[in-house]
C-alpha positions in Angstrom: -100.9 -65.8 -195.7 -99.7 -69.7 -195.5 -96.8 -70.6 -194.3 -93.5 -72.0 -196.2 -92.0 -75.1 -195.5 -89.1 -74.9 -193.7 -86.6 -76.1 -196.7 -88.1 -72.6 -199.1 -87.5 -70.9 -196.1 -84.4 -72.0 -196.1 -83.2 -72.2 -200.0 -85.7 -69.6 -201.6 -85.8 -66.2 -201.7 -89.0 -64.6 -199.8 -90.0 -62.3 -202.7 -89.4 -64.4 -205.8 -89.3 -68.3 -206.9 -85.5 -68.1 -207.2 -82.7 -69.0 -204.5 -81.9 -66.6 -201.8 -78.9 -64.6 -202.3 -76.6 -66.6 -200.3 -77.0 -69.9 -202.3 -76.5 -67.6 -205.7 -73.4 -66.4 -204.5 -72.1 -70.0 -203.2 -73.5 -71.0 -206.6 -71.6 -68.3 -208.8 -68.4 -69.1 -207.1 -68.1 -72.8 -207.7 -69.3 -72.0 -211.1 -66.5 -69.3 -211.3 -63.3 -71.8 -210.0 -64.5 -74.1 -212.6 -64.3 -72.4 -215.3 -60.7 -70.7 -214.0 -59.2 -73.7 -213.4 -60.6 -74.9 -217.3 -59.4 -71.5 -219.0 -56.1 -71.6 -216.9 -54.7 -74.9 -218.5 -53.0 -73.1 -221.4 -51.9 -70.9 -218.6 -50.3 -73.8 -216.7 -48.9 -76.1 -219.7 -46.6 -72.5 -220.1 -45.3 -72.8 -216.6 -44.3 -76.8 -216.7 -43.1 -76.0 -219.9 -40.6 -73.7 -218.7 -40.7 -71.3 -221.5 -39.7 -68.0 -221.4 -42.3 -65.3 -221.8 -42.4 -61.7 -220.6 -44.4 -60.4 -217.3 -47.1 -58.3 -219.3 -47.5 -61.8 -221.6 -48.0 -63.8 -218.7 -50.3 -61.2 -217.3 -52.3 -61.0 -220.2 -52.7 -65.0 -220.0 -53.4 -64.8 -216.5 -56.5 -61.9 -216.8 -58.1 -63.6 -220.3 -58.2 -66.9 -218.3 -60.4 -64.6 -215.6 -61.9 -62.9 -218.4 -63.7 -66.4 -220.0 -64.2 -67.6 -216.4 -66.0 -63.8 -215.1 -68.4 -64.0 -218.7 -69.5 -67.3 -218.5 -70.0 -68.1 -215.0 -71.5 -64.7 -214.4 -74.0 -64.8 -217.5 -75.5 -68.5 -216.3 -75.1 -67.4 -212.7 -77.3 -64.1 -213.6 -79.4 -66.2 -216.3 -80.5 -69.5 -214.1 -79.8 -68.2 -210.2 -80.7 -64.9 -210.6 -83.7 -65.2 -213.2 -82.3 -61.5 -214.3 -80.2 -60.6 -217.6 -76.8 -60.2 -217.4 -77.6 -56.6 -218.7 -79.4 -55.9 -215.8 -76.3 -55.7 -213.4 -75.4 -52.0 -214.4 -74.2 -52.7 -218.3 -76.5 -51.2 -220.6 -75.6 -50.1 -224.1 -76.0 -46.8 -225.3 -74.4 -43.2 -225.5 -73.7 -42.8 -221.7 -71.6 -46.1 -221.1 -68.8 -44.1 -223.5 -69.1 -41.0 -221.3 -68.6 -42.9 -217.7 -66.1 -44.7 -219.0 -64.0 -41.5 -219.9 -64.9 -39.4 -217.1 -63.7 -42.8 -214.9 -60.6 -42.8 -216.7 -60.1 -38.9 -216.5 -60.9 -38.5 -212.8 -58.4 -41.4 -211.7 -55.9 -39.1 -213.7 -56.7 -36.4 -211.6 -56.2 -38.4 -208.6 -53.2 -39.9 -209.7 -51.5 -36.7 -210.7 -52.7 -35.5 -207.2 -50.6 -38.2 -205.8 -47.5 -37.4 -207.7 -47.5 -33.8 -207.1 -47.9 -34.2 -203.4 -45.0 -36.6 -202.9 -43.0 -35.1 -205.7 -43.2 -31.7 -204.0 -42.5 -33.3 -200.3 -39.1 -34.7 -202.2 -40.2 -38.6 -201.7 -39.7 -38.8 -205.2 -37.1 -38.6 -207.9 -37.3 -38.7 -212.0 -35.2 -40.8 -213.4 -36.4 -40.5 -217.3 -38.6 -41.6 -219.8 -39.2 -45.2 -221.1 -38.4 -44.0 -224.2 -34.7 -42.9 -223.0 -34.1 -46.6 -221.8 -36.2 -48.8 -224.5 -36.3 -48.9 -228.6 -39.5 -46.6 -229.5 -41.0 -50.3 -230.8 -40.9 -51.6 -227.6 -42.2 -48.7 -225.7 -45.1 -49.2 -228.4 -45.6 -52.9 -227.9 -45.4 -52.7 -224.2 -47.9 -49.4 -223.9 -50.0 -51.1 -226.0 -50.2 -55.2 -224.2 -50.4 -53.6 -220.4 -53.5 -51.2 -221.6 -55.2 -54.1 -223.1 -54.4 -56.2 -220.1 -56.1 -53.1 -217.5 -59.2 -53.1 -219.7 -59.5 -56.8 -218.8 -58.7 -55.8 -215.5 -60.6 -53.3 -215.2 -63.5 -55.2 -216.9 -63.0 -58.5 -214.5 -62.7 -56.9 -211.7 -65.7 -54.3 -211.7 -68.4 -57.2 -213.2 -67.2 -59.5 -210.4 -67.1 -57.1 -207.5 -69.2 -54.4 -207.8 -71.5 -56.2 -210.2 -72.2 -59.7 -209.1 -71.3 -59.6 -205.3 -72.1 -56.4 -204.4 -75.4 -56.3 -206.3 -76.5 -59.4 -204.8 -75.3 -58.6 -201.5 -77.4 -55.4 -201.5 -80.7 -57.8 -202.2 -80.2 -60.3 -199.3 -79.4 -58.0 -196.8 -79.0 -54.4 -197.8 -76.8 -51.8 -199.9 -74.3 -50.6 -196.7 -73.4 -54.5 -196.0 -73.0 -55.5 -199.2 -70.2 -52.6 -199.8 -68.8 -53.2 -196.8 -68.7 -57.4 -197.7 -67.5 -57.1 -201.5 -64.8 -54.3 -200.6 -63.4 -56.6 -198.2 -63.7 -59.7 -200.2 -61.9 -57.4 -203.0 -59.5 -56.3 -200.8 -59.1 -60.2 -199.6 -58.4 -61.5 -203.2 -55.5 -59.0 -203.5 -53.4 -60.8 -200.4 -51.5 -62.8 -202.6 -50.1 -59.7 -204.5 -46.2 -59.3 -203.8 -45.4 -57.1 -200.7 -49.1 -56.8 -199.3 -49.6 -56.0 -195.8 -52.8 -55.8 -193.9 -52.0 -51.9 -194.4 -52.2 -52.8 -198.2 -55.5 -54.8 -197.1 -57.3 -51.7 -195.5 -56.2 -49.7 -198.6 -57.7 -51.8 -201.5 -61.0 -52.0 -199.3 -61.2 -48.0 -199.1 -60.6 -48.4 -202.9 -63.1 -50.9 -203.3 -65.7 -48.6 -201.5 -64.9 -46.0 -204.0 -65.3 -47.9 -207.0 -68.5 -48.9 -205.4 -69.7 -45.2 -205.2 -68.9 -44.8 -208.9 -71.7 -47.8 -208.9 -74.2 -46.4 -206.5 -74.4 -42.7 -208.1 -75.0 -43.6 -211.7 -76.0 -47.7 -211.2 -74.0 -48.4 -214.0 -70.8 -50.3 -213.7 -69.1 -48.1 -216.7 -68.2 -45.5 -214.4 -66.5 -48.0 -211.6 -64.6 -49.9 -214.9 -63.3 -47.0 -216.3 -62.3 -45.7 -212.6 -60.7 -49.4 -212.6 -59.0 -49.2 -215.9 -57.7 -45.6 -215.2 -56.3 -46.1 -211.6 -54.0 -48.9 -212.7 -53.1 -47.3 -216.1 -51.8 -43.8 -214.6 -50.6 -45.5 -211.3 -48.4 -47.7 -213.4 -47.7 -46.9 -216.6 -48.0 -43.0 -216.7 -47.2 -42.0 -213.0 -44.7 -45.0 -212.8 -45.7 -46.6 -209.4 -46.2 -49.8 -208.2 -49.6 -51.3 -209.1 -50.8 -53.2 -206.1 -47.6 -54.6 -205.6 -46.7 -55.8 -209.8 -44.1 -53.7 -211.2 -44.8 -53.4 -214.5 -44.2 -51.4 -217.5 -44.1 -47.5 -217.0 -44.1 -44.9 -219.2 -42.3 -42.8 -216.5 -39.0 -43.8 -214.0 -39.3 -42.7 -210.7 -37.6 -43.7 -207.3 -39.4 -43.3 -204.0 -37.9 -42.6 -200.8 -40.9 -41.1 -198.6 -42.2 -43.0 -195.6 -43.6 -46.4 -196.4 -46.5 -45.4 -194.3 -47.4 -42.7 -196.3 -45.9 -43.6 -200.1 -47.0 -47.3 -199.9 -43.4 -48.2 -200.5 -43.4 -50.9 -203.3 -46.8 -51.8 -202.8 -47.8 -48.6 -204.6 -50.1 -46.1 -203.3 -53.0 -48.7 -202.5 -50.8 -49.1 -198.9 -50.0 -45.8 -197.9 -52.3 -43.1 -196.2 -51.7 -41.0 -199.1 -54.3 -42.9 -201.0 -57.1 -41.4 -198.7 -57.7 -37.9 -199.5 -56.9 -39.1 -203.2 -59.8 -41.2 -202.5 -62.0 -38.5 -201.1 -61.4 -36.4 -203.6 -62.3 -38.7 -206.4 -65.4 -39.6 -204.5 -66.3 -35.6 -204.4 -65.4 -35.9 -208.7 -67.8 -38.3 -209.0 -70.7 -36.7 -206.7 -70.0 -33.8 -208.7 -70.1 -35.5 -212.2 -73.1 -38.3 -211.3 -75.7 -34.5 -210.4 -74.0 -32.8 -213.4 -74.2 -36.2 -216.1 -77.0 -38.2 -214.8 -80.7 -38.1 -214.6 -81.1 -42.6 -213.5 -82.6 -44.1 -211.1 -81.0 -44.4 -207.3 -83.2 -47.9 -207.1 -80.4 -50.5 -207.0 -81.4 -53.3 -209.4 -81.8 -56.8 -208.2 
């Protein structure tokens, strides 16, 4: 067998006429911070504006800029680096998308309510009421309704980025352990700029992102891992009324905690506290139980 010049050594992958997974990556970001910075203008004419807008407005503004910026660099990254469809990355359409998704969002309730109970019953947290005890019913409505839309694109953004694009590509140019290990800690890394983290808060969003990325690995799909995604944040926050990540937002449920930072995650939420690891465990042994039970697909990662 000949062999390659140096500069398709270099540039091209060894298995296909297409870039090696490095340059894809490089590629997918710059195309990525252009488009953010394009669909964050409306975004940033708000802010020098100075107008008044609520925190789950200004989040939902925030996560649609993401939204158009994750679609469109990601479909010509996948399209013209990759040579692969954009359906390829774990998103096919049919009856079993609908069932990850709700297991995902039914075994993060689990976890949460785990959670709760645990510190509720060590007496690191107190009630304080019901949203609906403080707030007009209409606003309870309004608000339920904008920070759910707001974790779907969460949820959504998040997944296609991290345990779609990166870690999937990862996994080709040098195998499936490193490219968890790489895209947890790059999703861990993009969270520093949330309020109160800590490298504590660091090592916990890492763990997390190495469970969203078993959701991917046991039914590769990324349905599962986005409604894991859309349910952790929804029944952290809003039903469980913790901290998500560090945002406090809207919560169906008023709570006080007073346990030990190191084991509560203090205002972080539960991301930054060891608390979050047999949660973790346990949600990893749902979804080893649900992925033999549910599904019959491949274990071949897709390129």
């Amino acid at each position: 067998m000949p062999k390659r010049p140096i500069l398709e050594n270099i540039f091209l992958s060894p298995d296909a006429i297409r870039l090696r997974a490095g340059w894809r990556l490089a590629g997918h970001t710059l195309l990525f911070l252009a488009f953010l910075i394009f669909a964050s203008l409306p975004f940033i004419i708000l802010f020098f504006m100075d107008i008044e807008i609520s925190d789950t407005l200004l989040l939902a503004v925030n996560h649609i800029a993401q939204f158009i910026a994750t679609i469109l660099s990601i479909f010509i990254a996948r399209r013209f680096l990759d040579q692969r469809s954009f359906t390829s990355l774990g998103l096919k359409l049919d009856k079993k998308m609908w069932i990850d998704l709700f297991v995902g969002i039914v075994i993060t309730f689990i976890q949460m309510g785990f959670i709760y109970i645990i510190m509720y019953a060590l007496g690191w947290i107190s009630f304080e009421g019901f949203a609906w005890e403080f707030e007009s019913a209409s606003s309870v409505t309004l608000n339920l309704l904008g920070i759910f839309g707001v974790f779907i694109l969460v949820g959504w953004n998040e997944e296609l980025l991290s345990r779609g694009y990166h870690l999937q590509n990862l996994a080709d140019g040098i195998n499936l352990t490193w490219g968890v290990i790489i895209s947890s800690s790059v999703f861990a890394i993009l969270h520093i700029g949330n309020p109160g983290a800590t490298w504590i808060s660091t090592l916990g969003l890492f763990l997390a992102g190495v469970f969203l990325a078993y959701g991917y690995i046991r039914t590769k799909q990324l349905w599962l891992p986005i409604g894991l995604h859309i349910g952790w944040n929804f029944f952290e926050g809003v039903v469980f009324g913790f901290p998500v990540s560090g945002l406090n937002i809207f919560t169906l449920t008023r709570i006080n905690i007073h346990g030990p930072e190191l084991i509560t995650g203090g205002a972080f939420g539960p991301e930054a506290g060891l608390i979050v690891i047999p949660a973790l465990v346990f949600g990893m042994a749902l979804i080893y139980t649900y992925s033999n039970v549910g599904h019959a697909r491949s274990v071949t990662p897709q390129p």
